[in-house]
GUDODO-816193 format. One line per 5 residues: number of its first residue (from 1); for each residue x, y, z of N, C-alpha, C, O, CB. Coordinates in pm, 1 decimal, padded with zeros to 6 digits, m for minus. Glycine has a CB too. Example, Ala and Ser with C-alpha at 12.3 -4.5 7.8 and 13.67 -1.06 7.14 Angstrom:
2
1 = 01319.0/m00569.0/00780.0/01230.0/m00450.0/00780.0/01320.0/m00330.0/00780.0/01423.6/m00331.9/00846.5/01130.8/m00447.3/00904.6; 01285.0/m00225.0/00708.0/01367.0/m00106.0/00714.0/01290.0/00003.0/00787.0/01340.9/00113.8/00803.9/01408.4/m00059.8/00572.5
END
This chain:
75
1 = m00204.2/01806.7/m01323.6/m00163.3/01757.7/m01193.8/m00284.0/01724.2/m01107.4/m00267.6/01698.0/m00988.2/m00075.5/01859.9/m01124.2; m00424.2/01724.1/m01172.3/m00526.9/01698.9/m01094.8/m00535.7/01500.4/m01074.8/m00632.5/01439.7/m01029.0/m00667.3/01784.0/m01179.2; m00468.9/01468.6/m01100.3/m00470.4/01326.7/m01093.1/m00435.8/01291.8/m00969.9/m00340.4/01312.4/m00894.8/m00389.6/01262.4/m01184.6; m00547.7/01227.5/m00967.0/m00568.5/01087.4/m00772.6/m00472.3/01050.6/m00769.0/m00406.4/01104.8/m00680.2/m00671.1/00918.3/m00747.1; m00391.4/00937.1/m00855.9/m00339.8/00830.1/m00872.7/m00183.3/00853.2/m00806.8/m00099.2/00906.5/m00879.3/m00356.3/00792.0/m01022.4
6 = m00152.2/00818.9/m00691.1/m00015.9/00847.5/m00630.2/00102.2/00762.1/m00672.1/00120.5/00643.2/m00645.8/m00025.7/00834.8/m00485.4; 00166.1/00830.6/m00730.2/00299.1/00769.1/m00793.1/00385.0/00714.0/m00730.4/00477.9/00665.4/m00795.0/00370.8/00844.0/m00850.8; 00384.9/00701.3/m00576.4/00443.6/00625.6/m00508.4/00452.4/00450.5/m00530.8/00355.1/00378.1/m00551.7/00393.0/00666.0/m00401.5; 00552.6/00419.7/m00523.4/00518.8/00258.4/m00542.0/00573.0/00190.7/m00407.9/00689.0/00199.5/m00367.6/00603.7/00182.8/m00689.6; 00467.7/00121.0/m00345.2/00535.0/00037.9/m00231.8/00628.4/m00108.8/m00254.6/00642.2/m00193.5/m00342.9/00414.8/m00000.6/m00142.7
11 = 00677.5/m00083.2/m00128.1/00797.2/m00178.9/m00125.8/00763.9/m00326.2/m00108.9/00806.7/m00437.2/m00140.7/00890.6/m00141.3/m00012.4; 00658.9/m00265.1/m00037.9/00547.8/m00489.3/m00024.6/00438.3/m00418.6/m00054.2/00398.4/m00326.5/00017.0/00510.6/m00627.2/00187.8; 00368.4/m00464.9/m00186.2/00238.0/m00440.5/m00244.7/00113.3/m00516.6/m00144.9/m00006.2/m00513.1/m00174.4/00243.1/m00503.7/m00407.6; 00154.6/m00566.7/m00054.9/00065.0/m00645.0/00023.6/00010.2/m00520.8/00147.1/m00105.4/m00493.2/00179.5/00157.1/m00796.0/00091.4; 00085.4/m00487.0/00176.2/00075.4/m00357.0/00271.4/m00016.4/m00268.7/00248.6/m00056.2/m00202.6/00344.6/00185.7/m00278.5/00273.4
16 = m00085.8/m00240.5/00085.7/m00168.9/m00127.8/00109.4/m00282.8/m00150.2/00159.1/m00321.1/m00035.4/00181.4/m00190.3/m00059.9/00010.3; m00383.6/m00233.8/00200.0/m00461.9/m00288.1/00276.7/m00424.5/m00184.7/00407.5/m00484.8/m00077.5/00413.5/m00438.9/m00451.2/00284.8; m00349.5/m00210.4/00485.4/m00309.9/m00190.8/00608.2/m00256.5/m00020.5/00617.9/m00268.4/00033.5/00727.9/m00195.4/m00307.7/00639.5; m00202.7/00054.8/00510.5/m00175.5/00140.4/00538.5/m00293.1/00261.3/00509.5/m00289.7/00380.8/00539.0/m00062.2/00138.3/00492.3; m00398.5/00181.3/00439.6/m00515.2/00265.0/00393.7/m00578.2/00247.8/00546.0/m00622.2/00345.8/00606.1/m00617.1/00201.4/00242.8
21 = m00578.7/00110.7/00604.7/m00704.2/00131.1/00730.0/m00593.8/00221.5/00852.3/m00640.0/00260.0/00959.7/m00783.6/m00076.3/00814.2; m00441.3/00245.6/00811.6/m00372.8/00325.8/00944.1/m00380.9/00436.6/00893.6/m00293.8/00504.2/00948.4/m00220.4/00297.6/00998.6; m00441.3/00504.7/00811.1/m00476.6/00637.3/00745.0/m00589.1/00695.9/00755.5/m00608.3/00817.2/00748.4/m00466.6/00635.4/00627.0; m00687.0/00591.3/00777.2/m00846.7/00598.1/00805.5/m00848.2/00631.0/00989.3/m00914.5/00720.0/01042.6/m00938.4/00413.3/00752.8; m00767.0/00543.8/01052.7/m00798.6/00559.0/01154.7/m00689.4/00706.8/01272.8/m00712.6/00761.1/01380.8/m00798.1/00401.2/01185.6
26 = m00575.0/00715.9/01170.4/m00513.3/00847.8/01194.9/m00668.2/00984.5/01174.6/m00728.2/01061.2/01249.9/m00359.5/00863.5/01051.6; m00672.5/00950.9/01043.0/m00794.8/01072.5/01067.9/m00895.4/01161.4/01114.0/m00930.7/01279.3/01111.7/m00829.6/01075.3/01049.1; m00943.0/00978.9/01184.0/m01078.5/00968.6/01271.1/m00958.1/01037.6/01400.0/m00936.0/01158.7/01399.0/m01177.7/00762.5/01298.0; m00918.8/00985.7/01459.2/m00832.3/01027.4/01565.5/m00784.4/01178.0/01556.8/m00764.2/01246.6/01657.0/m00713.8/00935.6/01566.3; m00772.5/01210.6/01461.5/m00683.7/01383.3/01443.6/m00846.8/01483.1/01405.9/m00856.6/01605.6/01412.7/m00517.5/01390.9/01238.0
31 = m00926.6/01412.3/01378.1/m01072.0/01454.8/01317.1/m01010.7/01552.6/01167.2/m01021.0/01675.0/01159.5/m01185.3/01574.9/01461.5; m00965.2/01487.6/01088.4/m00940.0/01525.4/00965.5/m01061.2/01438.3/00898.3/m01106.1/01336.6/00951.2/m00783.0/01497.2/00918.2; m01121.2/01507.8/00738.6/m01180.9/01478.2/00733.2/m01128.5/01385.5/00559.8/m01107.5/01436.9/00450.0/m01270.2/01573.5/00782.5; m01123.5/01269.6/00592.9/m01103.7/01189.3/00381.9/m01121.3/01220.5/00278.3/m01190.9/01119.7/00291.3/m01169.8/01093.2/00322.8; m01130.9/01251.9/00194.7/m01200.2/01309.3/00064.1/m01250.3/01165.9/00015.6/m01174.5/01073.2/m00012.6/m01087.2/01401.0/m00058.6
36 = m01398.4/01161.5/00009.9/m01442.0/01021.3/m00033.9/m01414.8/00961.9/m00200.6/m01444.9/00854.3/m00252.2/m01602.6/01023.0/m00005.9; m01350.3/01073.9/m00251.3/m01312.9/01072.2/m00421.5/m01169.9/01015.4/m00390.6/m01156.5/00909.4/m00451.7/m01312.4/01250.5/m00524.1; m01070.5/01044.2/m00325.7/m00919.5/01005.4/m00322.5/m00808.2/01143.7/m00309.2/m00707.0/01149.2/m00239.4/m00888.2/00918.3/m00474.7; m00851.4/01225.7/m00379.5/m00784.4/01345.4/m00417.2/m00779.1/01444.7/m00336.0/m00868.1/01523.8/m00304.6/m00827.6/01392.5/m00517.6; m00655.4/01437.3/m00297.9/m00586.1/01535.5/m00092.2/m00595.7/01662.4/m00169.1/m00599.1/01751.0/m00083.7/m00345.4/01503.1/00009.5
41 = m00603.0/01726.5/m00311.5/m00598.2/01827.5/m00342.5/m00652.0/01980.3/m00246.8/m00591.8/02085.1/m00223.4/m00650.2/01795.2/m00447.9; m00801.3/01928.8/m00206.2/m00854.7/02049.9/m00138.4/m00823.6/01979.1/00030.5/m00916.9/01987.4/00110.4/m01049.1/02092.0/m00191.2; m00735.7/01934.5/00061.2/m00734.6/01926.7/00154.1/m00605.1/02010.4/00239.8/m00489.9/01993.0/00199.9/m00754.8/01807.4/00154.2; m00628.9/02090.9/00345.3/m00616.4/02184.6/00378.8/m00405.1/02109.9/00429.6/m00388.2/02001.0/00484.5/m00765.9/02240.7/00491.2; m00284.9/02207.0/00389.8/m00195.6/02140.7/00432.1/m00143.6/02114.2/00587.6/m00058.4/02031.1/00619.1/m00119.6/02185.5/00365.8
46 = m00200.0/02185.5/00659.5/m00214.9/02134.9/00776.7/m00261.2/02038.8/00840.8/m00218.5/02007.0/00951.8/m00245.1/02184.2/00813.9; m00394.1/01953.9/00754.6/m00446.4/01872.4/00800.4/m00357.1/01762.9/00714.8/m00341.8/01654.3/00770.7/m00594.3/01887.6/00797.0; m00304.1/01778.1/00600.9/m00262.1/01680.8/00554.4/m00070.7/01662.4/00624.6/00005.6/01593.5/00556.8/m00297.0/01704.4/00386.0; m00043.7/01695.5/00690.0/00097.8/01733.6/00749.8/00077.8/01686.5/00855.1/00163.4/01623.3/00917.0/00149.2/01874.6/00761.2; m00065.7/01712.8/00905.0/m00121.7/01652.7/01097.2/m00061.3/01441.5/01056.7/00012.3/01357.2/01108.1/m00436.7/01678.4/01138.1
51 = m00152.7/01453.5/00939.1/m00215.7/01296.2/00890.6/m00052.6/01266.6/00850.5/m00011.8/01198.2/00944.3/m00367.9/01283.7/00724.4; 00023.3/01280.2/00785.1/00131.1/01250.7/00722.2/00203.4/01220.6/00880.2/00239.5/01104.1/00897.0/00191.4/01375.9/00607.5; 00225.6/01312.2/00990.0/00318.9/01278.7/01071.8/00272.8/01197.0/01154.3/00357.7/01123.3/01204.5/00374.1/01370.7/01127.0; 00129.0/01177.3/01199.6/00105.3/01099.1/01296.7/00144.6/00983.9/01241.5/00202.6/00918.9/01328.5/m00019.7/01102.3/01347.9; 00140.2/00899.2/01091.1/00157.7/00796.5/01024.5/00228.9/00807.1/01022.1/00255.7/00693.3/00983.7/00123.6/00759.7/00944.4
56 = 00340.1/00862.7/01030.8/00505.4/00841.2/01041.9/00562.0/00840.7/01192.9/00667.8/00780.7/01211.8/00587.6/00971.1/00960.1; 00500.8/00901.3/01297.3/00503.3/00859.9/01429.4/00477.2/00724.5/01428.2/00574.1/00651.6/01406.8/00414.4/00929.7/01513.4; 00375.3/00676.1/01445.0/00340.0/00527.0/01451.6/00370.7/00423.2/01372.5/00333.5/00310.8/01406.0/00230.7/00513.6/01450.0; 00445.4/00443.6/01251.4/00501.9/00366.9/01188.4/00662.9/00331.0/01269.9/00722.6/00226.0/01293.6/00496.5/00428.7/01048.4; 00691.4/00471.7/01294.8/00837.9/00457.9/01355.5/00824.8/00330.4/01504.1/00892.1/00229.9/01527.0/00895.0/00650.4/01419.5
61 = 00704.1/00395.3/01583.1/00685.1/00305.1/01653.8/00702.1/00145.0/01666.4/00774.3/00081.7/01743.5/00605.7/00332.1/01660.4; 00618.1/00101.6/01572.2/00576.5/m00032.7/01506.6/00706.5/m00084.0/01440.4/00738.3/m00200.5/01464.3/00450.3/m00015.6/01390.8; 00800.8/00006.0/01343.4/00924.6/m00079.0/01384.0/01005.7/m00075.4/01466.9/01104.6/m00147.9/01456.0/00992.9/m00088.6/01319.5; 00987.8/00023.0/01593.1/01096.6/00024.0/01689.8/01010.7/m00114.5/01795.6/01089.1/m00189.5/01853.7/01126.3/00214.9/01774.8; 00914.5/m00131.5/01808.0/00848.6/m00234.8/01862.4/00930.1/m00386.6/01831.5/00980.6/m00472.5/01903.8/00700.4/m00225.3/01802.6
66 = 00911.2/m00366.6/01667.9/00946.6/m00499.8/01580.8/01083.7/m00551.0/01610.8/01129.6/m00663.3/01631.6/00941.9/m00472.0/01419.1; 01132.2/m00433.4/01605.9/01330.6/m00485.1/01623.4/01340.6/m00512.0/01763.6/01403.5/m00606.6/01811.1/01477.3/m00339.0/01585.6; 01281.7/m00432.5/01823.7/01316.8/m00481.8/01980.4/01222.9/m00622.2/02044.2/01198.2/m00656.9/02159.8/01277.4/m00335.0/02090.6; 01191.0/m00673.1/01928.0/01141.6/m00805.1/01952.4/00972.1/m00833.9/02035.1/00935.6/m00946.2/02069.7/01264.7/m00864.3/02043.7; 00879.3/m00694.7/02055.7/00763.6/m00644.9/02133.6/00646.6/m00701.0/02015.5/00683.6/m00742.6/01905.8/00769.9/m00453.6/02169.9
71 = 00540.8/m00696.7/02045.0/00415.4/m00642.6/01996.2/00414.2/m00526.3/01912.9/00433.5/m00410.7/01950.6/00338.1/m00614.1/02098.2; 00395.4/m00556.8/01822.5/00368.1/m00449.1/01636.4/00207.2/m00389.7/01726.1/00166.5/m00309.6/01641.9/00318.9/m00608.8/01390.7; 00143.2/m00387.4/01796.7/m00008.0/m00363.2/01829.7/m00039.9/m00246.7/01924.6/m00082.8/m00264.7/02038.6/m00067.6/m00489.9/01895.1; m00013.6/m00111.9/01864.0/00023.0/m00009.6/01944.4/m00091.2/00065.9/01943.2/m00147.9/00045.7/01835.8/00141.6/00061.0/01906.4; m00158.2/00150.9/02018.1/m00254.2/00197.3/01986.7/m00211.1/00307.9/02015.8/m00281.5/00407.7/02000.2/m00360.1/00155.4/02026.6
END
């Protein structure tokens, strides 16, 4: 189970661009720190639970933005 490789498959393969730099910049913001290898293994579950919800906060955002017809550009 030591394997990087996340078995998740996205729904628009175009997206991972964008969800890697809203993951980078959740971090910097929460001061969690990346593992420059890929592998969340030693990463502490609190910090990875901080990172998981803020990206699901702001995702929720960005489509409640979208449907209500606003700016996707939330900071």
């Amino acid at each position: 189970m030591a394997s990087n490789k996340s078995s998740n498959q996205l729904v628009v393969p175009q997206a991972q661009q964008a969800l890697n730099q809203m993951k980078i910049e959740a971090a910097q913001e929460l001061g969690v720190q990346i593992p420059a290898d890929g592998y969340y293994g030693n990463v502490s579950t609190r910090d990875a639970g901080s990172l998981g919800g803020y990206i699901t906060k702001k995702l929720v955002q960005i489509a409640e933005q979208q449907l209500s017809g606003g700016s996707s550009n939330l900071r």
